[in-house]
N, C-alpha and C positions, 0 to 999 in steps of 0.2 A: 273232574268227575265225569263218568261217562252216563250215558245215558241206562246203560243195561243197570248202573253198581245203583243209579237214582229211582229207578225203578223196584231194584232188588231190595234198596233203605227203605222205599215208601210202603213197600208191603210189609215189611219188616216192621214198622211203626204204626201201622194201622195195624196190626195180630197185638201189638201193645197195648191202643190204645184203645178194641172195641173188640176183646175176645169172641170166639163163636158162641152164639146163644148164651150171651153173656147179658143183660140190658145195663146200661152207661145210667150212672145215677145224673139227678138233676145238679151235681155240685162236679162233674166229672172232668176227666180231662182235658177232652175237648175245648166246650162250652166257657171254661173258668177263665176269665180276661186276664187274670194273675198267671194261670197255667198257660196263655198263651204267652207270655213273657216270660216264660221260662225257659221255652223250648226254643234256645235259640241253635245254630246248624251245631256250633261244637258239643252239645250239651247234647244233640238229636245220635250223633255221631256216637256220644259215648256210652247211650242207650242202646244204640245198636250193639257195641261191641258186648255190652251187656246181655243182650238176647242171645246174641251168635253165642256168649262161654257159659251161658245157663243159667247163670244170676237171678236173670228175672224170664217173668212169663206174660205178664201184663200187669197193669194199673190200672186198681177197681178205683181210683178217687182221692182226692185229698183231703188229710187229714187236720192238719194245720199250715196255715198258711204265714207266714212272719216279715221284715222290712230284710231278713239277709238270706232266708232259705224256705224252702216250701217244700212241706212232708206229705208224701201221699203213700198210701195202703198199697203196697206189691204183692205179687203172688209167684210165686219160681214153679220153673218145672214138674215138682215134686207135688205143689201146691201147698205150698207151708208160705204161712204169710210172712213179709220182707217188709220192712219202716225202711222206705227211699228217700233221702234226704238230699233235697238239689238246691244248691247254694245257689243264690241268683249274679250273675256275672253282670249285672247291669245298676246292680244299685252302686252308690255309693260311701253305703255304712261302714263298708269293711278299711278303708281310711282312717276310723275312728277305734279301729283294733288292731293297730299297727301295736299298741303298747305293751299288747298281749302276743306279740311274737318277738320283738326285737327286746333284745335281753334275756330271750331265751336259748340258754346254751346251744338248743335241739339243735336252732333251724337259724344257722348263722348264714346262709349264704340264701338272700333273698332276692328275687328279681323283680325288676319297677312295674309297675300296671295293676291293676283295679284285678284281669284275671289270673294273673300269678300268684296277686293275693289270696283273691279265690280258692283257689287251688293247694296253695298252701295252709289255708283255715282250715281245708278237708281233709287232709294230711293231717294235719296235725289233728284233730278230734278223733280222726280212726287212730291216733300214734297211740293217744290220752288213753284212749278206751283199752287198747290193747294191753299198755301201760296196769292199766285196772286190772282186767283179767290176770293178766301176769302173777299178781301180788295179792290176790283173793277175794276183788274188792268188790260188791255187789253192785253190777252196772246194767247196761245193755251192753249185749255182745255184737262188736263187730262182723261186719263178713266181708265187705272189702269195699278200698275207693278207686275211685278211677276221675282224673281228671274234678271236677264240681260235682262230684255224685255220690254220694256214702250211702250204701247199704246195711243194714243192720237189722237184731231181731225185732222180730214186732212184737210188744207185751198188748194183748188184747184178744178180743173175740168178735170174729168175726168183721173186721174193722173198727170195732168200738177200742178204742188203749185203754188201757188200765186207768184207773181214777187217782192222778197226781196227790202230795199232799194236801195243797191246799181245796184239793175238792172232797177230801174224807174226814170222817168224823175221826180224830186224833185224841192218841191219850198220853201217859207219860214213857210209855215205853218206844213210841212217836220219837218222842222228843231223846230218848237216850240213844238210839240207833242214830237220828241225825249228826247228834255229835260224836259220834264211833265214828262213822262215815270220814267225817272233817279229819277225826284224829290219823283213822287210817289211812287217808289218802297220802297225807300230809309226810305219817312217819313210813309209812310200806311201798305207796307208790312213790312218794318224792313228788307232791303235786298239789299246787292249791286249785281248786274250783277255778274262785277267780268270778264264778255267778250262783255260788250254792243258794236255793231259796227254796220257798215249797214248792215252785212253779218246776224245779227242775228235779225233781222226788215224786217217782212212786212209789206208792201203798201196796204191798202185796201180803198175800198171807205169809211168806217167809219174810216179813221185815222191807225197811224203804231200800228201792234200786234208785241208783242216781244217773242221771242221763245230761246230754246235751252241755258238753267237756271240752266243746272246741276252744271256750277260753281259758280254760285251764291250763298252768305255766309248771313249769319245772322249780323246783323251791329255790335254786342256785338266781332264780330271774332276780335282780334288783326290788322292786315290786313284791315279790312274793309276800313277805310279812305284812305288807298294807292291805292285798289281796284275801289272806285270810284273816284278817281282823275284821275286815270286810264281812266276810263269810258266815261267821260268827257269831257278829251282832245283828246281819241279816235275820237269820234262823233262830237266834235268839227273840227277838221283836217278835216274829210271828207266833211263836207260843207263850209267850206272856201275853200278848194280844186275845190267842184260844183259853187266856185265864190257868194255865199251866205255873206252878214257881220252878224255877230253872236257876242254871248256876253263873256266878259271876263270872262275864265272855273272859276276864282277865285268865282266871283261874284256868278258862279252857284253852288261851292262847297260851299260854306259859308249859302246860302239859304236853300240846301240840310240839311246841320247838325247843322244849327241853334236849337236848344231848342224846340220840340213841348210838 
């Protein structure tokens, strides 16, 4: 790498990371010991390329931080806010979601390493999602991946996201759109969760969007019917818990893989 392209990246990264007359929150990119292990050179690289094609404009801060990815607030050219989602290429979780790729039809030709996996997790979340949109199915919309980075819309205001299910007051209509969700993934996109819970459901005034699908399998995966039973009784628990009467997961698993 030459010194001019190292210099041309570093300004490039700094317009990122401390927009003009911008002020850096105290949780910010910089400063965050988590966000410093994120930004490793390949991950810097493909922020670039994301600046250079207009994706993004900078990063006011992060949103949530987790043991396999770290979500921070974007903002693109136009200034419409971007949920940047950067897998972290240094943990070691993603070994324990080998099960959630292998045996799925998609993505038969895998290669060995901790970053291929990587990379292929974020592949495949944007595949899932796109998958959703395809088939009608209320999600976050994609905008693209590149290498351990997945872009997508931001539900929120002003950096605050929308209030997940389990952070809203819920009632039974909560609970019947959750299990539409499960049905319609299952019969329209061809796709189990694989981690449906309230954690991964927001509340909006048109009904719950379902987000954060990177484990989400193809129904053909061996797995799949363990997966949505899984799902099920997950989402199930949670509104009997909110005091909710809900319906036998059998009756909902049976409806799910009946024959279409």
């Amino acid at each position: 790498m030459s010194d001019s392209f190292k210099a041309k990246l570093e300004e490039k990264i700094d317009t990122l990371l401390a927009p003009p007359r911008k002020k850096i929150r105290k949780d910010g990119f910089k400063k965050s010991k988590v966000i410093n292990e994120v930004l490793d050179k390949s991950t810097m690289m493909t922020l670039y390329k994301m600046i250079n094609s207009g994706t993004l404009h900078y990063v006011n801060g992060v949103i949530r931080a987790g043991k396999e990815s770290v979500l921070f607030w974007a903002v693109d050219k136009q200034g419409r806010d971007i949920a940047l989602k950067i897998y972290l290429v240094t943990t070691s979780n993603f070994k324990k979601r080998a099960s959630y790729i292998i045996g799925d039809p998609r993505f038969s030709r895998i290669k060995k390493g901790t970053r291929s996996m990587v990379e292929t997790w974020a592949r495949k979340e944007f595949r899932n999602l796109n998958q959703c949109v395809q088939n009608g199915i209320p999600c976050v919309i994609p905008i693209t991946v590149s290498s351990n980075v997945l872009a997508m819309e931001f539900l929120g205001v002003k950096g605050v996201p929308t209030k997940t299910l389990v952070e809203s007051v819920i009632d039974y209509d909560d609970y019947k759109d959750a299990i539409s969700l499960i049905l319609r993934l299952y019969r329209k996109a061809r796709l189990v969760h694989a981690d449906f819970s309230e954690y991964n459901l927001f509340k909006t005034e048109k009904g719950l969007i379902v987000f954060d699908l990177a484990s989400a399998v193809d129904i053909r995966h061996p797995n799949a019917k363990e997966f949505l039973k899984r799902d099920i009784n997950n989402i199930t628990r949670f509104f009997v818990r909110r005091g909710l009467t809900v319906q036998n997961p059998l009756n909902i698993f049976a409806r799910a893989t009946n024959e279409f």
